[in-house]
GULO-868736 format. One record per residue: x, y, z of N, C-alpha, C in turn. Coordinates in Angstrom, 2 decimals, always signed. Layout:
REM residues N
      n_c1      n_c2      n_c3     ca_c1     ca_c2     ca_c3      c_c1      c_c2      c_c3
         X         Y         Z         X         Y         Z         X         Y         Z
...
REM end
This chain:
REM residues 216
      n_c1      n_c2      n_c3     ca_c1     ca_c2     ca_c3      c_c1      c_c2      c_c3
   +151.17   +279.81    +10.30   +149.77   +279.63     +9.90   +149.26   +278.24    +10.23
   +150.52   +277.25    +10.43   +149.55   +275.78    +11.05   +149.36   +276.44    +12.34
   +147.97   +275.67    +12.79   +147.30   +275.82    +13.96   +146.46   +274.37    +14.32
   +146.36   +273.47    +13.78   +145.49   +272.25    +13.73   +146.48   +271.20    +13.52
   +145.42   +269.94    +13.84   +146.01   +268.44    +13.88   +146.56   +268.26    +12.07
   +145.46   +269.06    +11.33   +145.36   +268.52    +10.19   +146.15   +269.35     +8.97
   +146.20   +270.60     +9.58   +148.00   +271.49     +9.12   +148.83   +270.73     +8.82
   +149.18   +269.90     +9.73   +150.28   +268.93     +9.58   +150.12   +267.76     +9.06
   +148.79   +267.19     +8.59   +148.60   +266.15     +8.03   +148.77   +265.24     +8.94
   +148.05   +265.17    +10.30   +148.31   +263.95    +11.43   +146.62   +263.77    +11.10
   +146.25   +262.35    +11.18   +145.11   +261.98    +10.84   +145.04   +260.69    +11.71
   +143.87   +260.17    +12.38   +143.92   +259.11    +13.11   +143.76   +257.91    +11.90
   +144.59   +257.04    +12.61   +144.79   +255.85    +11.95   +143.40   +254.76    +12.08
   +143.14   +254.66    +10.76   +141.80   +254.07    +10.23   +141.60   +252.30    +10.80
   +142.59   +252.28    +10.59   +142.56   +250.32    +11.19   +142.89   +250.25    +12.73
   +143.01   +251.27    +13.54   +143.28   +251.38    +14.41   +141.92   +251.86    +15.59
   +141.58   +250.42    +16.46   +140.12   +250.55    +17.11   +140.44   +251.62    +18.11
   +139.76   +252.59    +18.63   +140.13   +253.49    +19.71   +139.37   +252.69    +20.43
   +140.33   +252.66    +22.08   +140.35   +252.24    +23.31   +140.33   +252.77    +24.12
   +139.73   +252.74    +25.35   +140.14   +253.52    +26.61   +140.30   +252.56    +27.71
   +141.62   +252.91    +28.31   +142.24   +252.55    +29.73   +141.61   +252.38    +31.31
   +140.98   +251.80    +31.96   +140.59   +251.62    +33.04   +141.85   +252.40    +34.05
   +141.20   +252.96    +34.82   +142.31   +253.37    +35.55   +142.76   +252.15    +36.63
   +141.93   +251.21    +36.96   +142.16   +249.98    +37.34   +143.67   +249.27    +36.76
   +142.98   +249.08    +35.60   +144.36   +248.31    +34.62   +145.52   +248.99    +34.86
   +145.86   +250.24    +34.77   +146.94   +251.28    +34.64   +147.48   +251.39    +35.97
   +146.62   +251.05    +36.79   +147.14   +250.72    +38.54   +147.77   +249.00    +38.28
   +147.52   +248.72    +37.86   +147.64   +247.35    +38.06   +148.99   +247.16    +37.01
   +149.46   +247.92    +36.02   +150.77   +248.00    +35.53   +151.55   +248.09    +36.00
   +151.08   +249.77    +36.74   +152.24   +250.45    +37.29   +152.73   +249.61    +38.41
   +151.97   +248.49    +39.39   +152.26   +248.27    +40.51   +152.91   +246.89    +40.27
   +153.10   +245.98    +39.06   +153.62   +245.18    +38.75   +155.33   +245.83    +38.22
   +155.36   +247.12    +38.20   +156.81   +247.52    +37.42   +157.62   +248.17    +38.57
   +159.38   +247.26    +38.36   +160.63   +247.48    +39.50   +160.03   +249.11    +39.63
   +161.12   +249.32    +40.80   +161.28   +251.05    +41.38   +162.01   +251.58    +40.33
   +161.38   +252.81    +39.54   +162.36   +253.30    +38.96   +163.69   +254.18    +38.91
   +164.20   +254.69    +38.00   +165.67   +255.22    +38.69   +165.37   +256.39    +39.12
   +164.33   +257.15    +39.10   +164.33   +258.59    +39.66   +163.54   +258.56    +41.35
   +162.70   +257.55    +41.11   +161.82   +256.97    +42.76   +163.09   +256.58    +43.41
   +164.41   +255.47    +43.28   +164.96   +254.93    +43.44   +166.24   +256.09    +44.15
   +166.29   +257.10    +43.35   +167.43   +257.82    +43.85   +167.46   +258.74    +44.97
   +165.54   +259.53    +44.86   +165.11   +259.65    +46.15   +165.16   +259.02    +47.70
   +164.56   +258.07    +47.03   +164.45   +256.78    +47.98   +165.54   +257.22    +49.33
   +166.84   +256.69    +48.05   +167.68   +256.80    +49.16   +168.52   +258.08    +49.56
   +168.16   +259.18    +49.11   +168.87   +260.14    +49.19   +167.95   +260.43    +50.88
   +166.48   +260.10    +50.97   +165.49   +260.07    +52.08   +165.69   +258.97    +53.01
   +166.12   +258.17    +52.55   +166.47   +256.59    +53.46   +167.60   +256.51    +54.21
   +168.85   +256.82    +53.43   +169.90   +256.38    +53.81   +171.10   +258.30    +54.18
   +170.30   +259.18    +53.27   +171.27   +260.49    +53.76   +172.54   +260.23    +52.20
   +172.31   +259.51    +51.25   +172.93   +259.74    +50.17   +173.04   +260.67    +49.53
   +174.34   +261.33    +49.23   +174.24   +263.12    +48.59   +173.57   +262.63    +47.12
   +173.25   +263.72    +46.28   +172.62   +263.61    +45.47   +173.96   +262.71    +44.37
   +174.59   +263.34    +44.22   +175.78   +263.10    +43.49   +176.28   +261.09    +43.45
   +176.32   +260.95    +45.03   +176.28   +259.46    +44.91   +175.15   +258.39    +44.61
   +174.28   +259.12    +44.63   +172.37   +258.71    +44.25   +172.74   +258.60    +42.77
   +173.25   +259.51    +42.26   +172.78   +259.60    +40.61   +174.13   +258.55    +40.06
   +175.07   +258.22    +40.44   +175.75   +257.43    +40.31   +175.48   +255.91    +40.52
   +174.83   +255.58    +41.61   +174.61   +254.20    +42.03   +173.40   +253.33    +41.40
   +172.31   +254.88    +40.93   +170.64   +254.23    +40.15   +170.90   +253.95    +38.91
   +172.30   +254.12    +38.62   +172.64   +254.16    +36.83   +172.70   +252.84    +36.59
   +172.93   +252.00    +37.81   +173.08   +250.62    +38.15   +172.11   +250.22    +38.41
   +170.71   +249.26    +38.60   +170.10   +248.73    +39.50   +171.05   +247.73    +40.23
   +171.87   +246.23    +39.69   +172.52   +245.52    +40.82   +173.86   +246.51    +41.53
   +174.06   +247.60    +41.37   +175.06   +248.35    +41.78   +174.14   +248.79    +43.11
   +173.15   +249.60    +42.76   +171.90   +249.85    +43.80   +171.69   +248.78    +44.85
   +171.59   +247.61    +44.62   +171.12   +246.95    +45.13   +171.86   +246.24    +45.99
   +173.22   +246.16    +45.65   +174.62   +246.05    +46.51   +174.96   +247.01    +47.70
   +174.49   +247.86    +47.31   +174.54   +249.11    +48.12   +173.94   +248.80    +49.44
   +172.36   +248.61    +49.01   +171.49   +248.47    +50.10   +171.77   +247.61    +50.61
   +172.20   +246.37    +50.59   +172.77   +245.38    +51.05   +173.68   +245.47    +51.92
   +174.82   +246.77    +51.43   +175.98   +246.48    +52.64   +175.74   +247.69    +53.64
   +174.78   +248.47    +53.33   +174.54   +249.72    +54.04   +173.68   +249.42    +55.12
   +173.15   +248.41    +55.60   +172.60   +247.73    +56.59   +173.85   +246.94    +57.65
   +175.08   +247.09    +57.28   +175.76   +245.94    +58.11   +176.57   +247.68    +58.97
   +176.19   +248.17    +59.26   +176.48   +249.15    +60.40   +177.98   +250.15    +59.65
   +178.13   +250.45    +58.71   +178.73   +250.82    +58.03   +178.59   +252.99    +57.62
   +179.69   +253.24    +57.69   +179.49   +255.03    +57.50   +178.41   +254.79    +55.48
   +177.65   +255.58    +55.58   +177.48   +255.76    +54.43   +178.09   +256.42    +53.29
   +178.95   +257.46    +53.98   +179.85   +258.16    +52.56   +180.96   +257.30    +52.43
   +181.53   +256.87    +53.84   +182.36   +255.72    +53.34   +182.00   +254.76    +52.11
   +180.94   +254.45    +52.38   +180.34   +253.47    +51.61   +180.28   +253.54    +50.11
   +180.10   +254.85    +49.82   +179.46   +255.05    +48.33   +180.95   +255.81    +47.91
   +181.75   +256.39    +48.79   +182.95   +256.21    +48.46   +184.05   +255.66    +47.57
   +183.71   +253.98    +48.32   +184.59   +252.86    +47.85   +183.85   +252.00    +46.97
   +182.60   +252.21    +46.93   +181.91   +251.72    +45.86   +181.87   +252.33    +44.66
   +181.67   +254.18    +44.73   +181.69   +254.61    +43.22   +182.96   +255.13    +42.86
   +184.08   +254.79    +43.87   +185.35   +254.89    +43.42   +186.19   +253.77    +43.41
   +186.56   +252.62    +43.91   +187.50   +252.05    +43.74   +186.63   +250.46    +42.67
   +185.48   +250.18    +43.59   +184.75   +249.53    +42.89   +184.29   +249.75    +41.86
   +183.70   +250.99    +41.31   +183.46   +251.24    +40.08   +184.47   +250.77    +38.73
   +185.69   +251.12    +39.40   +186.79   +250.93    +38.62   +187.14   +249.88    +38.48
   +186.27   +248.82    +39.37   +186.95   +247.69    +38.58   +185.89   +246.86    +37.87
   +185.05   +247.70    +38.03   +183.88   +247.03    +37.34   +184.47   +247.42    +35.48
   +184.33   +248.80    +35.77   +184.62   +249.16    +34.63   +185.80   +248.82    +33.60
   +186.87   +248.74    +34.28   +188.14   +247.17    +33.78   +187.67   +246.19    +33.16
   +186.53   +245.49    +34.30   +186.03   +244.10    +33.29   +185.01   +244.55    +32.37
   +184.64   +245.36    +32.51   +183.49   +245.51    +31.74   +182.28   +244.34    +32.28
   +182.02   +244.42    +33.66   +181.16   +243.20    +34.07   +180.25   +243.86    +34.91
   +179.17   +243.68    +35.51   +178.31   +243.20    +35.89   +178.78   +242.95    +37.81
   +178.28   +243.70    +38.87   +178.59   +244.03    +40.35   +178.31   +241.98    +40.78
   +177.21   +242.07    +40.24   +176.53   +240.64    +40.73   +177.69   +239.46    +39.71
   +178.65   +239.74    +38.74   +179.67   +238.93    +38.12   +181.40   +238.77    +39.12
   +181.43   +239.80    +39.79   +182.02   +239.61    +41.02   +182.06   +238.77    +41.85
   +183.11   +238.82    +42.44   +183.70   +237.66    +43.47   +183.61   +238.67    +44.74
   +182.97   +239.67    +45.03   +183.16   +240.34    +46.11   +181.64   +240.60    +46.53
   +181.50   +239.95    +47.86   +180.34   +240.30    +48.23   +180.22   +241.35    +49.40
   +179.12   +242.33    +49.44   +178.57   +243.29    +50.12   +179.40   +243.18    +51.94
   +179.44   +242.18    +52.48   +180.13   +241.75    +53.40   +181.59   +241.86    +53.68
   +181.57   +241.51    +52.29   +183.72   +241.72    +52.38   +183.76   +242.93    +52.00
   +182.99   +243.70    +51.16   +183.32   +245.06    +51.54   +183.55   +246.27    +52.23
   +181.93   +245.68    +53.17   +182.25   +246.37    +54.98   +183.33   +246.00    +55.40
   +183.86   +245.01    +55.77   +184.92   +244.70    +56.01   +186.59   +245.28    +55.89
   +186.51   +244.92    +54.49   +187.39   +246.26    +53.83   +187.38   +247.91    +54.92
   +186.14   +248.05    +54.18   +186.35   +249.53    +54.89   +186.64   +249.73    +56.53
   +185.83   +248.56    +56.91   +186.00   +249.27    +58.57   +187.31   +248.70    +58.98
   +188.24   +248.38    +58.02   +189.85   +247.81    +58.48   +190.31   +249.06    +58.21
   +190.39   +249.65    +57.00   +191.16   +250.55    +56.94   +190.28   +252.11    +57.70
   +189.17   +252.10    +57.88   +189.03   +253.12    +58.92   +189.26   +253.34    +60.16
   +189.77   +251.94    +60.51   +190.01   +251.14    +61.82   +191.55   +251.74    +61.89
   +192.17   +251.66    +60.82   +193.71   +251.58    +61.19   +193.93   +250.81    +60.50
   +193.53   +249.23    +60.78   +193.88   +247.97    +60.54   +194.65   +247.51    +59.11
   +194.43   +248.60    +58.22   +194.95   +248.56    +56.49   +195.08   +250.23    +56.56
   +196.07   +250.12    +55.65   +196.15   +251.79    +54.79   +195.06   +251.65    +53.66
   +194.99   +252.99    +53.44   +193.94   +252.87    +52.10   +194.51   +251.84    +50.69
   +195.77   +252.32    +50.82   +196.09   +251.88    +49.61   +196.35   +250.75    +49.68
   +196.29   +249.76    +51.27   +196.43   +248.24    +51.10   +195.17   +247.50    +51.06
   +194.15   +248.68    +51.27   +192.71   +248.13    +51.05   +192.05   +248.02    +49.83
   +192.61   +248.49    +48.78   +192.30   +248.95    +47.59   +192.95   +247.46    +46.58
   +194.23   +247.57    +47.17   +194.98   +245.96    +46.76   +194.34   +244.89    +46.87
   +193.41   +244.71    +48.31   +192.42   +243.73    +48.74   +191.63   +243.78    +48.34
   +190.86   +245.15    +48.02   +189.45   +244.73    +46.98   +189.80   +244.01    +45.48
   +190.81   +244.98    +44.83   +190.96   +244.23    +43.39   +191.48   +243.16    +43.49
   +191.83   +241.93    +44.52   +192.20   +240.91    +44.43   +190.80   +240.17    +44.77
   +189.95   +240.17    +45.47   +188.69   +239.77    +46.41   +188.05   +239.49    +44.91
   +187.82   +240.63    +44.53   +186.94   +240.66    +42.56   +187.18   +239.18    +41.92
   +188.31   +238.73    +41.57   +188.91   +237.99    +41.26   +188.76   +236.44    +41.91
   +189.39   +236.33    +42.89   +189.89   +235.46    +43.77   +188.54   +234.65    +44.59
   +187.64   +235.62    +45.37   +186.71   +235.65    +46.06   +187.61   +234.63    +47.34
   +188.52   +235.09    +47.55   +189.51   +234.87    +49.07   +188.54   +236.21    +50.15
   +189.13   +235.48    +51.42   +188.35   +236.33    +52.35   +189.34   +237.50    +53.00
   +189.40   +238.64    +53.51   +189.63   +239.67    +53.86   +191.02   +239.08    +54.26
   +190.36   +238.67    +55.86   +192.20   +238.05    +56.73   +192.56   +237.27    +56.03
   +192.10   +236.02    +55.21   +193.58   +235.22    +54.49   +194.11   +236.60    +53.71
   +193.72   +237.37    +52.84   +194.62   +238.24    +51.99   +195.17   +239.04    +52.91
   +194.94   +239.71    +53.76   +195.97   +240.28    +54.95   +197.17   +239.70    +55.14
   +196.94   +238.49    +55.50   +198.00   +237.16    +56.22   +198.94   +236.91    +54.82
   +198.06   +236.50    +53.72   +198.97   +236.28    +52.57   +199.83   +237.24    +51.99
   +199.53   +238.46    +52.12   +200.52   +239.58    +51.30   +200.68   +240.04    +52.28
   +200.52   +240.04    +53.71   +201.38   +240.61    +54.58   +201.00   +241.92    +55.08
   +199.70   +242.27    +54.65   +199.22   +243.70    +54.83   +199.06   +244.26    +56.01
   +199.20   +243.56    +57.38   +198.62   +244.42    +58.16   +199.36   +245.47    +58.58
   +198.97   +246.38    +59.11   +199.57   +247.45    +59.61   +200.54   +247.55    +61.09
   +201.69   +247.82    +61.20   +202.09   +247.96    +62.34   +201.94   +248.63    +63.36
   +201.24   +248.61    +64.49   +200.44   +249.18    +65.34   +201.91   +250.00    +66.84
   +202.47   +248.92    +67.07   +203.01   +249.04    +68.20   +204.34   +250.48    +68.07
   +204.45   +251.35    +69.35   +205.21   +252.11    +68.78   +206.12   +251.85    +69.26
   +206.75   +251.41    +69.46   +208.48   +251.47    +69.71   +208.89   +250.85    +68.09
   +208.19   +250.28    +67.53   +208.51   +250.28    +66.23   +208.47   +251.36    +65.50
   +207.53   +252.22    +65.56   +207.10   +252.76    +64.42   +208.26   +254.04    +64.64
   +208.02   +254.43    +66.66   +208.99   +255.05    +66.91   +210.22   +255.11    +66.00
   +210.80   +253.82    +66.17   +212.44   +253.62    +65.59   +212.38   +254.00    +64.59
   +211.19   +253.90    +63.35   +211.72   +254.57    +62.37   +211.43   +256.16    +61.84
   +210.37   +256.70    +62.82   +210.41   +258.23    +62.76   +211.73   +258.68    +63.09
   +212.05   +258.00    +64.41   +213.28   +258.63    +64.78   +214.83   +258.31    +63.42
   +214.31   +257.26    +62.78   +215.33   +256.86    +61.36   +215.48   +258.13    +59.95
   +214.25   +258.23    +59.91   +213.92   +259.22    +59.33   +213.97   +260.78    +59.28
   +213.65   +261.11    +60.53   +213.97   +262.27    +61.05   +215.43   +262.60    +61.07
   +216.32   +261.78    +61.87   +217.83   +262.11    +61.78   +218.20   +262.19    +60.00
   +217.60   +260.98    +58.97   +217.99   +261.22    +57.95   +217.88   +262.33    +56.96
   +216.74   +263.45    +57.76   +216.52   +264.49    +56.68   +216.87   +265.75    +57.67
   +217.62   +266.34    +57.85   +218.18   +267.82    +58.60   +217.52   +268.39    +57.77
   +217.32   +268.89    +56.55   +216.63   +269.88    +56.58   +215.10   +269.89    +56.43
   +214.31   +269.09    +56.35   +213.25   +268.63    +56.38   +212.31   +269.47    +57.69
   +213.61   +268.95    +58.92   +213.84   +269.14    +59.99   +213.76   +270.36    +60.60
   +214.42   +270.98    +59.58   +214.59   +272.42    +59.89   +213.30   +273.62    +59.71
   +212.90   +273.11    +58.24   +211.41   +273.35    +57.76   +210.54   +273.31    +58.76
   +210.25   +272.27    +59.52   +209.28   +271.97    +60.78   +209.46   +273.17    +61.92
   +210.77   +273.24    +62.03   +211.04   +274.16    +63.44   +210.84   +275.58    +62.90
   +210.94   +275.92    +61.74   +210.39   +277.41    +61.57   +209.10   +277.64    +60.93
   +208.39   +276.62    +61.35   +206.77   +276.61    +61.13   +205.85   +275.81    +59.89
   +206.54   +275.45    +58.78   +206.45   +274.64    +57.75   +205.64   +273.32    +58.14
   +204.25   +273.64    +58.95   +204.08   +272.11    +59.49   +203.75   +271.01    +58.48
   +203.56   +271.42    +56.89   +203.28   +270.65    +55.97   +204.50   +269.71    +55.90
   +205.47   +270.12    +56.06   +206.73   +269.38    +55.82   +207.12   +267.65    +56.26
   +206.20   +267.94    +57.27   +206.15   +266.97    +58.44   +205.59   +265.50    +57.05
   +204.60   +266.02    +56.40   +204.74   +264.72    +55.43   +205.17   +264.37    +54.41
   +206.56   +264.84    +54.57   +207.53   +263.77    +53.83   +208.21   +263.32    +54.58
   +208.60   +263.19    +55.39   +208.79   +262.77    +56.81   +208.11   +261.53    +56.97
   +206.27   +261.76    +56.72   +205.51   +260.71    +56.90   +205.42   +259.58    +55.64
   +206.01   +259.97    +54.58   +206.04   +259.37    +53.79   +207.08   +258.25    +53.29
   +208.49   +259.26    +53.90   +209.73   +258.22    +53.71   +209.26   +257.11    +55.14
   +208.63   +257.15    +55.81   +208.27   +256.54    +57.26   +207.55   +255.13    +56.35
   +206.60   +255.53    +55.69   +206.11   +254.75    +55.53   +206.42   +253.69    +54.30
   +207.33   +254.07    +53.31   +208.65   +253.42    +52.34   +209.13   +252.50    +53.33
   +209.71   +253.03    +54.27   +210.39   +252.22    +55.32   +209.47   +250.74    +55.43
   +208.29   +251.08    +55.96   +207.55   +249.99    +56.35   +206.46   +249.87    +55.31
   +207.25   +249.83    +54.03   +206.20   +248.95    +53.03   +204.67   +249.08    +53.27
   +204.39   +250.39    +53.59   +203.24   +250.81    +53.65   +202.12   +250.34    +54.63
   +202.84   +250.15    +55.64   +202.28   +248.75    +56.67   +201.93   +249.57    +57.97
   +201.79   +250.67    +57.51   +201.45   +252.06    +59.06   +200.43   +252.53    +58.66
   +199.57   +253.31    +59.52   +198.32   +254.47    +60.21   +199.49   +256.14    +59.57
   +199.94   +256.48    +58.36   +199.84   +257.66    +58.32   +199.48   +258.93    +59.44
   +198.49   +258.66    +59.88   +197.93   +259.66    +61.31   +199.00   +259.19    +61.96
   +198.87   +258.16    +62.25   +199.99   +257.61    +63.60   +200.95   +257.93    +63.66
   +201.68   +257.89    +62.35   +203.48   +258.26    +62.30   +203.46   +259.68    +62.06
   +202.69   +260.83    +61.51   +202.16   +262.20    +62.18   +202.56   +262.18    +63.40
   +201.53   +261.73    +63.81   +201.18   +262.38    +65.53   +202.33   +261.39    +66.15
   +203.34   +260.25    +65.92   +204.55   +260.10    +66.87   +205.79   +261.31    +66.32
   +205.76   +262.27    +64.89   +206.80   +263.07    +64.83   +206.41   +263.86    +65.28
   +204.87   +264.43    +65.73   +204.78   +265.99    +66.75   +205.17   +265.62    +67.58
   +205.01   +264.24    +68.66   +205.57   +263.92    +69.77   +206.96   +264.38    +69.86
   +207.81   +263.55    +68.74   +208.92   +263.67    +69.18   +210.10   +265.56    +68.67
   +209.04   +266.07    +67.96   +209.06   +267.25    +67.80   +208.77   +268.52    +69.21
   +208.42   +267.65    +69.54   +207.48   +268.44    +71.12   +208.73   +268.20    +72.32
   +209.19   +267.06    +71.89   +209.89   +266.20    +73.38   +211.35   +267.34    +72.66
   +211.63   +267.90    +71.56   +212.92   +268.86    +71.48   +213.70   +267.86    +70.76
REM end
């Protein structure tokens, strides 16, 4: 049976002057106030090709956002990007409980990061070591390479020697492979890479055991 303002006992407030808004003024608010998070997530989902999923993650942030745009200009994959930002970076934000712009890691050393280990140049997991030290430290990419020793071993007659170490050490591993089991092949790639302290291209030591799988 309510149907009215006054059903409910809402009554305009007596000390209270009624005003009306220029649509002028109300332009002139709106155009003084940041991008907000829903303009903002568009933005770049239209700008940059951000899935929705990493959009709604990064606007939850504005300086997280804004880091973004920053390193997504230095010629960088974009899913890479939002990748290692709303996964490895997130996490260490969320550790300190701090603030992207309270970091020791700038937008720069993060490209960096990534295009080493997309490069080859780091395993993931020695790139991941380098970011959570960078946070901290604010050391540059190659000294932490050089200092912990990270780079990856490229050349194969090395890497060779130890597929071929490996391989003789597991017969039946071995055997798995030759009757079609091609999954097998990575543990193979794994004791390979124990060997060398994690200092290999995974793909690489793959594709030298089909080689030497191929050669009989």
């Amino acid at each position: 049976s309510k149907e009215q303002a006054h059903d409910y006992r809402y009554f305009p407030e007596p000390d209270l002057v009624p005003f009306t808004l220029t649509q002028a003024a109300i332009d002139e608010v709106a155009q003084g106030l940041t991008e907000l998070p829903y303009a903002k997530r568009r933005r770049l989902i239209d700008q940059y090709g951000v899935t929705e999923y990493d959009a709604l993650i990064l606007v939850q942030d504005r300086l997280l956002a804004d880091f973004f745009e920053a390193a997504v200009t230095m010629d960088v994959g974009v899913k890479q990007l939002c990748n290692w930002m709303n996964g490895p970076l997130l996490k260490e934000l969320n550790d300190r409980g701090g603030r992207v712009d309270e970091l020791k890691l700038t937008p720069a050393a993060l490209v960096t990061i990534i295009r080493k280990v997309d490069g080859g140049a780091l395993s993931n997991l020695a790139g991941k070591d380098i970011l959570a030290d960078i946070v901290s430290s604010g050391k540059s990419v190659e000294a932490l390479i050089q200092e912990k020793g990270l780079a990856q071993v490229f050349d194969d007659a090395t890497l060779l020697a130890v597929v071929d170490e490996v391989m003789r050490d597991n017969p039946q591993i071995m055997e798995q492979i030759r009757a079609g089991k091609a999954n097998a092949s990575g543990f193979l790639v794994g004791q390979a890479m124990k060997k060398l302290q994690g200092k290999a291209n995974p793909k690489k030591l793959n594709e030298l055991i089909q080689r030497r799988m191929s050669d009989g």
